[in-house]
Every structure is written in C-alpha cells, then in structure tokens.
C-alpha positions in Angstrom: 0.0 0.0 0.0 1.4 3.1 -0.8 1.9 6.1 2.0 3.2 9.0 0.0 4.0 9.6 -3.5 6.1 12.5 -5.0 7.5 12.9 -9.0 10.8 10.7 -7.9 9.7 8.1 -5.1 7.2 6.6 -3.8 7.0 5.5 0.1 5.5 2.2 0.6 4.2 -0.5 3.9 5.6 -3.9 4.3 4.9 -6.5 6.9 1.3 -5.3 7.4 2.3 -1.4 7.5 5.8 -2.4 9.9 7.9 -1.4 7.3 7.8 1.9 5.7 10.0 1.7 2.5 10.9 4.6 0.3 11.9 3.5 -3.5 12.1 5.2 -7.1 9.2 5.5 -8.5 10.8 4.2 -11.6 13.2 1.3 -12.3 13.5 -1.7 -10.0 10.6 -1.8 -7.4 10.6 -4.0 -4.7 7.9 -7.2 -4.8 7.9 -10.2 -2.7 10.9 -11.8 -3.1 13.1 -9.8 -1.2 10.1 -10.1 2.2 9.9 -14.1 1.6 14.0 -14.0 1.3 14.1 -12.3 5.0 11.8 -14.7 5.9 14.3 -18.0 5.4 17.0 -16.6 7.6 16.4 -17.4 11.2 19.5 -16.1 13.2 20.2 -16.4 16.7 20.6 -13.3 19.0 23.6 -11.3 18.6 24.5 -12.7 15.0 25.1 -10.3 12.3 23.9 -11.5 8.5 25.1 -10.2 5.3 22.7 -9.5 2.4 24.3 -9.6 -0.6 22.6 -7.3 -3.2 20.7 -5.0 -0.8 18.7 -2.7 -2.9 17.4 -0.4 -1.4 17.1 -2.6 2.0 13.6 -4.2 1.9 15.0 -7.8 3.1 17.4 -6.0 5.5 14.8 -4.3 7.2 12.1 -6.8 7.5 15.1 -9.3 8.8 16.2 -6.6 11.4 12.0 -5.6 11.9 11.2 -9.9 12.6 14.6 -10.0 14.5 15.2 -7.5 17.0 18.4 -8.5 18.1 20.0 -9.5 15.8 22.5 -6.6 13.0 22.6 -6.8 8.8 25.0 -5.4 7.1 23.7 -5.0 3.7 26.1 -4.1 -0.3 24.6 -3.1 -2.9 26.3 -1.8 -6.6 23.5 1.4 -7.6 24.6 4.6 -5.0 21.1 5.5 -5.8 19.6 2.6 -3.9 22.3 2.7 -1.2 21.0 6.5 -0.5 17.3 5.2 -0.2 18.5 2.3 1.9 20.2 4.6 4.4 17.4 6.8 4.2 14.6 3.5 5.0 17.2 2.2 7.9 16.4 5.9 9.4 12.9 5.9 8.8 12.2 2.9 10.4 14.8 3.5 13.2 17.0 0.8 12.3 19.9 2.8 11.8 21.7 0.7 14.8 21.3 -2.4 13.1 20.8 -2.2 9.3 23.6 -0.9 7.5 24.1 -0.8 3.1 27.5 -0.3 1.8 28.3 1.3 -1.7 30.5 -1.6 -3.4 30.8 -4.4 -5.7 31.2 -7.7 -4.8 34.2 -8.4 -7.6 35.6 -5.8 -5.0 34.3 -5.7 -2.0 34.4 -2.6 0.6 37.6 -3.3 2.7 35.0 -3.2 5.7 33.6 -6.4 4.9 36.1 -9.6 6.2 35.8 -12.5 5.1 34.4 -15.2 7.2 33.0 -13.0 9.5 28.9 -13.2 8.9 26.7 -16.2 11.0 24.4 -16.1 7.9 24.6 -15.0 4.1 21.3 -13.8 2.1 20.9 -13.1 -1.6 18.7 -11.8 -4.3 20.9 -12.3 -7.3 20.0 -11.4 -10.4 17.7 -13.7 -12.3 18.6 -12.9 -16.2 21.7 -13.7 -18.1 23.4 -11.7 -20.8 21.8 -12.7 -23.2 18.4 -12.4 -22.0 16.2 -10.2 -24.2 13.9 -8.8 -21.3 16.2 -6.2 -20.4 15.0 -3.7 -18.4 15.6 0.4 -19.9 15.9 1.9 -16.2 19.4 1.3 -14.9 18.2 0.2 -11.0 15.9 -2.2 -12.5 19.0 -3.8 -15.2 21.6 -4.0 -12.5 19.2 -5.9 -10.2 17.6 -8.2 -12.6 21.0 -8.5 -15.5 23.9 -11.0 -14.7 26.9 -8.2 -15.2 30.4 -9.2 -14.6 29.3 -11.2 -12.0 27.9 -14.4 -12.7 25.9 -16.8 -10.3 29.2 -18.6 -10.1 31.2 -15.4 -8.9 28.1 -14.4 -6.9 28.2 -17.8 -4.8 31.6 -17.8 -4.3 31.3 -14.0 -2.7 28.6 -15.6 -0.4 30.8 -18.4 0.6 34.0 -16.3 1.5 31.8 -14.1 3.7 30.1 -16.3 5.8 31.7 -18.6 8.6 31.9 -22.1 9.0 29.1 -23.7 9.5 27.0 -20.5 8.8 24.2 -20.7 6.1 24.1 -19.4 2.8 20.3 -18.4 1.4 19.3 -18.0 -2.3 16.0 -16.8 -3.8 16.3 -17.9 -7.3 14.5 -18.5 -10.6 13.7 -21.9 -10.5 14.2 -22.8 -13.8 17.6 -21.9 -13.3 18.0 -24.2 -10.5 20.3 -26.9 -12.4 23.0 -23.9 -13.0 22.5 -22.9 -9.0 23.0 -26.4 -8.1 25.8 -27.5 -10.5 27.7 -24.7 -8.5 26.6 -25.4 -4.5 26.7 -28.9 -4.8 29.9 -30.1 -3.0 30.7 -26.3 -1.4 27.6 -26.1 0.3 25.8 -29.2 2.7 22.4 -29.7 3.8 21.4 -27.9 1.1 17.2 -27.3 1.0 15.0 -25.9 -1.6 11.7 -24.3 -0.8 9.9 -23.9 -4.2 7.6 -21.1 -4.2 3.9 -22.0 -6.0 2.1 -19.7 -7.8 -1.0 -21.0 -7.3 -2.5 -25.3 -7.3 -0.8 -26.9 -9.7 1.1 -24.4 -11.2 4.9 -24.3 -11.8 7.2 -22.7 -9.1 9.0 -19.6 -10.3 10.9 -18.7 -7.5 12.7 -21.0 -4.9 14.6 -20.8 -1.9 18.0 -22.3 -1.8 19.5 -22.4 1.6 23.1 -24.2 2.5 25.4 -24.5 5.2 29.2 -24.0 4.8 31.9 -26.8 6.0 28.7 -29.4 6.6 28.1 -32.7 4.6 24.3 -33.7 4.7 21.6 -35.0 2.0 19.8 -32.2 -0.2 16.2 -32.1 0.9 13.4 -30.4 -1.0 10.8 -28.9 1.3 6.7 -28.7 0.6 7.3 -25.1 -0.5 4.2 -22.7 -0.1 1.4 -21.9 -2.3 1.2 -18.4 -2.5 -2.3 -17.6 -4.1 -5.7 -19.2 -4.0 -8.1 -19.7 -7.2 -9.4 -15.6 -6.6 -5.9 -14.5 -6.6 -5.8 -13.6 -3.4 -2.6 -14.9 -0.8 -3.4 -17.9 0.9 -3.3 -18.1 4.7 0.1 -19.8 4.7 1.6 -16.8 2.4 0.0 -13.5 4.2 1.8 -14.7 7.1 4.9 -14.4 6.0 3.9 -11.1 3.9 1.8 -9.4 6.6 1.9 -11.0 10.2 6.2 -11.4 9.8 6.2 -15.1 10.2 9.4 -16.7 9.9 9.3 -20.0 7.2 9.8 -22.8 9.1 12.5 -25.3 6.9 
C-alpha cells in the first residue's frame, strides 16, 4: 500500500504497515521476493547477517524488523539505492542495526572480512546476458541482468563471507536451479529448496535455496508454499509471512 508519493519516489508498507519503505518511482521496485528472502533466515541473538545485493534494504529491514536482536550489514552496486537504503534504515529506526554499503562484490568494501557473517542472504539477479527482457531503467538492469558477476562469482562471494558452519540463502528462478545447483553442490551441505507455487498446480517460479558452509548432509526439498488461492488472493500460509512477519519454518 502506498503512504506518499512525489515525482521521484514513492514511500511504501511492508509486513502489514511495519515497514515503511521509500523506493524510485521508476526502475526496479521492490515485490515479494526480497520479504519471503528475509523470511528464510532465522538467526540467533547477537549474529550479524550479510545481504548480498541489498537494494534499497527491503530484506534488511524486514530481517532486522522480525529479528530484534540481531544486525545486517547490507552491499549493494547502484549509490542510488544505497541513499534510499540509508534513508529506510532511518525511517524505520534501524539505523543501529541495518547498514548498506556502496560496493561491488568483484571488489568488496575493505569493511567487509571474510568469514565474518553467521548467515549470508541473496537476491541475485535472475537474467543472463543474453536475455532479451532487459530492463531500460538502470536500477531495474543492474538488479535483474547477470553483469560481470555471474551466479558462479556471486556464490563464491557468499561463501568467502560467511563462517563455518554458517548458512548461505538464495531466492532464485527456479528454472535456473540446475545452473544454481551445479555450482553449490559439494561447497555447500544440507542444502534445501523451498519452491515457491504460484498457485494449485502451477509451476514454481521462485525457490529458496538455503546451504550451510563446511557441513556434509543430504539435499532435501521442502513442501514449498502456495502463494495464491483460485481468486488470486494470498493464501493463509503466504500473508503470514507477507503481513503477520512469520518466519518459514524449513
């Protein structure tokens, strides 16, 4: 639901009105994947979780919002959507524990050290180079276009940053899932997938990848969640997550 709207951004609720979330009006704008990402992290007070690909800090914040104690440090690429993301952690007086850097993860702030985070999240982006659906506003292409980073490079960022036995999370086409896995397989263990339903019996889109760092362990693949019902409305299961701030439960 949208709060305010001026000629360049619009200001916008999450997590039934807990989040208020300014964004371009224009460009990349923020759906459900980044709330449903936040939502498969489950840290322990006092750990501290990257978020790789930050945006303008919707998945930071509703981490931080469901997870009072716990701090996320947040890089993102566009300096436009690092200004917005320092600007939400104010809004929504988070400032003390949601932070975005300006940087790219081929070269990373000098901040960030390696091995250092409990948990790793990630949007990354979801078209290749050669994709034809390329977006004209330059947010919206660097969020959604493979650049110089490739999954590949993207995973191997994750892994360096997060500790041993920390996890790794993914939201991810899911028809790109055999190029995820090829890579994770044998770097990451316990490795789950939560598929993401559009609706009965239609095809996931989006799933969940979540791994854990120095750990063996079978891959599993969860029931997923059924997002909409036959009238296109969320199902009970899905405005939970999207409204009440439930956690998924792996």
């Amino acid at each position: 639901m949208n709060f305010m709207e001026t000629d360049s951004y619009t200001e916008d609720r999450l997590l039934g009105e807990r989040i208020l979330l300014r964004q371009p009006k224009t460009g990349y704008r923020v759906a459900i994947d980044p709330i449903f990402l936040a939502a498969a992290i489950q840290p322990q007070p006092g750990e501290t979780v990257l978020d790789i690909g930050s945006g303008v800090g919707a998945a930071s914040l509703c981490l931080a919002m469901r997870c009072p104690q716990v701090r996320v440090v947040g890089i993102e690429l566009h300096r436009e959507s690092v200004r917005y993301a320092a600007e939400n952690s104010q809004l929504n007086q988070l400032r003390d524990r949601v932070e975005v850097l300006q940087g790219d993860l081929l070269r990373p702030p000098p901040r960030l050290a390696a091995g250092t985070f409990s948990h790793v999240m990630t949007n990354p982006p979801h078209l290749n180079s050669n994709s034809n659906n390329i977006s004209p506003y330059e947010s919206k292409a660097l969020s959604n276009l493979e650049g110089e980073a490739d999954f590949a490079q993207w995973a191997r960022f994750c892994l360096l940053m997060v500790r041993p036995k920390g996890t790794v999370t993914f939201i991810y086409r899911a028809d790109r899932l055999d190029q995820a896995l090829g890579f994770l397989i044998g770097k990451l263990g316990n490795i789950t997938l939560y598929p993401l339903w559009p609706g009965q019996n239609k095809p996931a889109k989006r799933i969940l990848i979540r791994g854990t760092k120095n750990t063996g362990g079978l891959m599993k693949l969860q029931p997923g969640i059924v997002l909409h019902n036959s009238n296109g409305q969320y199902t009970a299961d899905a405005d939970q997550i999207l409204r009440h701030a439930k956690g998924i439960e792996w």
